[in-house]
Backbone bond lengths (Angstrom), bond angles and torsions (degrees), N, CA, C in turn:
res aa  C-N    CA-C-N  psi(-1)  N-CA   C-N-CA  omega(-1)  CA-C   N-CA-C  phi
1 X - - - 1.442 - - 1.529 108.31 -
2 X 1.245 119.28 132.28 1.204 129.43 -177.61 1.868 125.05 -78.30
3 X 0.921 135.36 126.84 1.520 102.93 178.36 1.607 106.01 -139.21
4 X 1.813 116.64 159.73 1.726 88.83 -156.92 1.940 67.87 -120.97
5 X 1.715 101.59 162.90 1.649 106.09 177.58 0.995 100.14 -153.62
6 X 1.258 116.21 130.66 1.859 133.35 167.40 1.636 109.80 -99.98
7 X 1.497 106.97 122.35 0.886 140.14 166.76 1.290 124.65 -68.62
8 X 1.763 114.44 116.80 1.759 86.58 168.89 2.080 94.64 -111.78
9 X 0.994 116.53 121.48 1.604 144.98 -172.92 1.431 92.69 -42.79
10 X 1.516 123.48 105.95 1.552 116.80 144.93 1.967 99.00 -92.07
11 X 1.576 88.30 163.67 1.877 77.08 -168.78 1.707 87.16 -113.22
12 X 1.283 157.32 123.21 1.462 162.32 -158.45 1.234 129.21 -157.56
13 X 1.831 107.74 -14.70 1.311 102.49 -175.60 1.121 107.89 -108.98
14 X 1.292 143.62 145.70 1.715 127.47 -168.15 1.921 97.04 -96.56
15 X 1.734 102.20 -32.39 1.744 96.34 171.03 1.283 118.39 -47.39
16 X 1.251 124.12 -42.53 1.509 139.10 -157.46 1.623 97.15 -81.44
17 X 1.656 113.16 -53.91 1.022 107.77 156.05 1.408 152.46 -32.70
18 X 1.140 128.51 -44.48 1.616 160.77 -178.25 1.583 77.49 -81.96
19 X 1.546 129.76 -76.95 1.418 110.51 -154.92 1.388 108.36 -71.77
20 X 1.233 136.87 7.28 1.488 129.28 152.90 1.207 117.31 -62.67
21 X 1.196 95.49 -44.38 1.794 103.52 -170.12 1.630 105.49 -74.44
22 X 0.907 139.60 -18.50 1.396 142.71 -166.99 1.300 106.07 -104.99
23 X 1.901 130.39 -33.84 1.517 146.13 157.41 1.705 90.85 -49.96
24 X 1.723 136.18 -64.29 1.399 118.14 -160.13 1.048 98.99 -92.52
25 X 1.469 140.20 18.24 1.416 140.58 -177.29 1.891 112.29 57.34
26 X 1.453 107.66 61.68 1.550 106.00 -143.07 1.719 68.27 -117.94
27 X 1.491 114.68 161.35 1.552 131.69 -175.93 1.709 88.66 -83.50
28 X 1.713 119.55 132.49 0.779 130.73 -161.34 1.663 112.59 -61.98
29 X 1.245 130.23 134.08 1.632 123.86 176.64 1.535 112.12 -51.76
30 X 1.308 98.07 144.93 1.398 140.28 173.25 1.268 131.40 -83.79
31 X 1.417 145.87 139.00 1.152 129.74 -173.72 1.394 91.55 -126.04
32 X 1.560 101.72 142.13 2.005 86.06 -175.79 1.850 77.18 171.14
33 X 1.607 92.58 -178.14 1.728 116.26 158.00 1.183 105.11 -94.44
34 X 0.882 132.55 139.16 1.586 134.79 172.92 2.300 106.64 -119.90
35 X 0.671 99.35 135.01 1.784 123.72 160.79 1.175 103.06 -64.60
36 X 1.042 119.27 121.43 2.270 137.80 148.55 1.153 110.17 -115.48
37 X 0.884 126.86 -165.18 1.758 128.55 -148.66 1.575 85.21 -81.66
38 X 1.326 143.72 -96.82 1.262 156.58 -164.31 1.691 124.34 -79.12
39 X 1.503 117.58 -6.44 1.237 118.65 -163.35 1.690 88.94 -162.49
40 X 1.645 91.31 171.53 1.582 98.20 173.40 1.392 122.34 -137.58
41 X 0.865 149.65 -177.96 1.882 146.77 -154.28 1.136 105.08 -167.88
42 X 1.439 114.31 134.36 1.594 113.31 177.18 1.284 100.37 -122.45
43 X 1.636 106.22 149.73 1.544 92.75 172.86 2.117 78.94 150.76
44 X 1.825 119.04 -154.57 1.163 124.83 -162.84 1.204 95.44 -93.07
45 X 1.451 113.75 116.81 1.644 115.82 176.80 1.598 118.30 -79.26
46 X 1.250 151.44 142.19 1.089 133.19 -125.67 1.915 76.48 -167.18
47 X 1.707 113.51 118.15 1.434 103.13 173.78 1.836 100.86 -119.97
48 X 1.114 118.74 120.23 1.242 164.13 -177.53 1.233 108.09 -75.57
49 X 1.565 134.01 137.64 1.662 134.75 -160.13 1.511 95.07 -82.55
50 X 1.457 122.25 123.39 1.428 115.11 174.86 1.305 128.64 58.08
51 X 1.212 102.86 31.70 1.602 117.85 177.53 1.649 106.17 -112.44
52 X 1.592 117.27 122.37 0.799 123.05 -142.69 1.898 105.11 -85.44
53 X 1.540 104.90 -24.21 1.532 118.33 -172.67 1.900 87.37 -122.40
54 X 1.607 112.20 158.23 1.512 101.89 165.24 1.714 110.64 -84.10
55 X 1.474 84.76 -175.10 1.771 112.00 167.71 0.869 99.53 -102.06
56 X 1.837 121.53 113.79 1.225 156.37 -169.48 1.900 87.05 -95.45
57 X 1.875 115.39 124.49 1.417 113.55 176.32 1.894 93.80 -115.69
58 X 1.441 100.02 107.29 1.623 98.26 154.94 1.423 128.92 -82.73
59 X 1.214 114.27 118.95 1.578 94.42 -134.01 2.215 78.89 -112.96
60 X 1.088 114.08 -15.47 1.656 120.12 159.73 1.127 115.98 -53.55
61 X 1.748 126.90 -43.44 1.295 141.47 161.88 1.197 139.42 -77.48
62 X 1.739 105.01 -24.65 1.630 109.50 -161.24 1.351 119.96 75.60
63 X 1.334 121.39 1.95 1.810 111.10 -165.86 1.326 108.66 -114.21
64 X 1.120 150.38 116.01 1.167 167.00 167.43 1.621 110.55 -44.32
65 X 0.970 131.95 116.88 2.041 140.60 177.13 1.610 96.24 -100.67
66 X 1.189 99.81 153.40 1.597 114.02 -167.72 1.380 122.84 159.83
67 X 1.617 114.17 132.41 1.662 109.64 -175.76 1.227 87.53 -125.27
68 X 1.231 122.13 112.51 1.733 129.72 135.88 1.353 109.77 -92.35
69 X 1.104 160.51 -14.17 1.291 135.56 141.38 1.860 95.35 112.92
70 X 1.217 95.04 21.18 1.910 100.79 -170.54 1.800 109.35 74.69
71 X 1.139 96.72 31.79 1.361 92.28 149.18 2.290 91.78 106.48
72 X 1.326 90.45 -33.98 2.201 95.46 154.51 1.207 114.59 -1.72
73 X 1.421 98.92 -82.92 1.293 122.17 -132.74 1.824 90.62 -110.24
74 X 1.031 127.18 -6.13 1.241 121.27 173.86 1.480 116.14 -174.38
75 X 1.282 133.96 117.48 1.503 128.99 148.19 1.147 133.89 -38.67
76 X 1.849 94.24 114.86 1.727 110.17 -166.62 1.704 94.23 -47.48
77 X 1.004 119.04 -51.08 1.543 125.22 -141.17 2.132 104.90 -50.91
78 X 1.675 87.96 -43.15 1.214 88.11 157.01 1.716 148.01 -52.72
79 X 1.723 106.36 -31.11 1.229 120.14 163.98 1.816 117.83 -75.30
80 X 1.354 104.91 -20.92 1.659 109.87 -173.93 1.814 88.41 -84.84
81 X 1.191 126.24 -53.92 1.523 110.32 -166.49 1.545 113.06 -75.69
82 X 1.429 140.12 -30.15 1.445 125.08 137.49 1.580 119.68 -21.73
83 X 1.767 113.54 -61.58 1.629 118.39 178.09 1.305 106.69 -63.07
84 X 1.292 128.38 -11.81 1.505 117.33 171.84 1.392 110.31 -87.08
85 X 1.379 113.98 -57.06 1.366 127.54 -177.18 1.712 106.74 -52.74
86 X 1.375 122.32 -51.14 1.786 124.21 171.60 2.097 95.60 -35.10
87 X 1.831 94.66 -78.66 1.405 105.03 -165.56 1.800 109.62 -28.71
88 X 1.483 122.65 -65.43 0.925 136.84 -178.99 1.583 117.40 -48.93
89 X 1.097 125.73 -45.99 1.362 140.04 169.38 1.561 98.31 -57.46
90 X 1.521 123.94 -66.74 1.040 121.04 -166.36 1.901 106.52 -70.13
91 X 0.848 129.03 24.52 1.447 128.82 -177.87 1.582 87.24 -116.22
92 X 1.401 107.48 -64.25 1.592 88.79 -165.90 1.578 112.36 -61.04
93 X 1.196 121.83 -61.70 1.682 119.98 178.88 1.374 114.79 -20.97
94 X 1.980 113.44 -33.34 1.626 108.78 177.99 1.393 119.84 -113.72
95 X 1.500 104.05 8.42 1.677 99.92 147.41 1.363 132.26 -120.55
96 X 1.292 99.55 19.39 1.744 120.12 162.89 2.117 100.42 -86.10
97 X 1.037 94.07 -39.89 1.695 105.63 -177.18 1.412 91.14 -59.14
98 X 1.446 141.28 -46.93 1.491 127.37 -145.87 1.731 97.40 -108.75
99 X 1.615 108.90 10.74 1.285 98.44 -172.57 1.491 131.71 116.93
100 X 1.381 103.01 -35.20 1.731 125.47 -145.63 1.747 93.63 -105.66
101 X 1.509 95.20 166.06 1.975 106.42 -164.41 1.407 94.41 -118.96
102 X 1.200 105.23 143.47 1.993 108.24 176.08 1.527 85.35 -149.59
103 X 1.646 74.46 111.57 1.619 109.20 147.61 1.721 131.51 -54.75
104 X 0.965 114.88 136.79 1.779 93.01 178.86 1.548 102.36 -151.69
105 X 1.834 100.82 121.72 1.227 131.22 -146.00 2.251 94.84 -109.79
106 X 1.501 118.72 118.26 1.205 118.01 -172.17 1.556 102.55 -80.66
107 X 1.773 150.89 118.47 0.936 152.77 162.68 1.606 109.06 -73.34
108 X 1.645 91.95 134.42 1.884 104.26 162.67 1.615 92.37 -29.89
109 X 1.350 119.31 -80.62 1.229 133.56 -124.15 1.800 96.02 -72.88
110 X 1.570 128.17 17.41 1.480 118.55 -154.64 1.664 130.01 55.65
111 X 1.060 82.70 -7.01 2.027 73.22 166.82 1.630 107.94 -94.16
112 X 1.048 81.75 166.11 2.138 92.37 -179.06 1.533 95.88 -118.36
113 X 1.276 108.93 146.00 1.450 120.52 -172.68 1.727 94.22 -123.01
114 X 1.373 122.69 117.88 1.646 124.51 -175.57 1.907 97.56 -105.62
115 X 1.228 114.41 134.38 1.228 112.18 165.43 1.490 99.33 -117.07
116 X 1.348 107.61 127.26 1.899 117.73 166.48 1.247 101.97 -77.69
117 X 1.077 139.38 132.81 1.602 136.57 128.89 1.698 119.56 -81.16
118 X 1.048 108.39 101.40 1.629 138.35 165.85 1.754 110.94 -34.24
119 X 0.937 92.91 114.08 2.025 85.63 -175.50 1.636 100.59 -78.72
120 X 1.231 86.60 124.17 1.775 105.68 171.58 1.465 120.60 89.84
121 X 1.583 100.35 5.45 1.782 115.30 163.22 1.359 105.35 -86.12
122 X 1.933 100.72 143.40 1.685 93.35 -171.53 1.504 85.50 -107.13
């Protein structure tokens, strides 16, 4: 049986993390305070292609800190394929934990489609 699931991305794991950054070939995260335009965020600093401040990961919260400035100071597109690459990372790390194999299939459209196979589902 097939089943389809939308995710909305808390970001928490710093493994999953690190393997994002190493999936977009991104300089490995940081743990620190980091500076944005007006304020600052502590937590896994995350540097992003042409992004002018980082992606601050609260990883106590799940919520991501960050000034692109509406898109200024950095291309969203860059912050959505990290949130893909985290999600994806973080799927396999927790169905390698339970046993199970995920396939991972590249779409025209840029999304990745992961199928788990469940150990001992026929």
């Amino acid at each position: 049986m097939s089943h389809i699931v939308q995710i909305q991305t808390e970001v928490r794991d710093p493994v999953a993390i690190s393997a994002a950054c190493e999936r977009l070939k991104l300089p490995p995260p940081v743990q620190g305070t980091f500076k944005l335009f007006s304020s600052q965020a502590t937590g896994l600093g995350i540097e992003l292609p042409q992004w002018r401040y980082p992606v601050v990961c609260d990883i106590a919260s799940g919520k991501l800190q960050y000034d692109n400035f509406e898109g200024r100071w950095g291309d969203q597109s860059y912050l959505n394929q990290f949130l893909q690459s985290y999600a994806v990372e973080k799927t396999r790390i927790e169905a390698r934990r339970k046993g199970h194999t995920v396939t991972e299939q590249a779409q025209a459209d840029g999304s990745i489609r992961l199928t788990v196979q469940v150990r001992g589902a026929v």
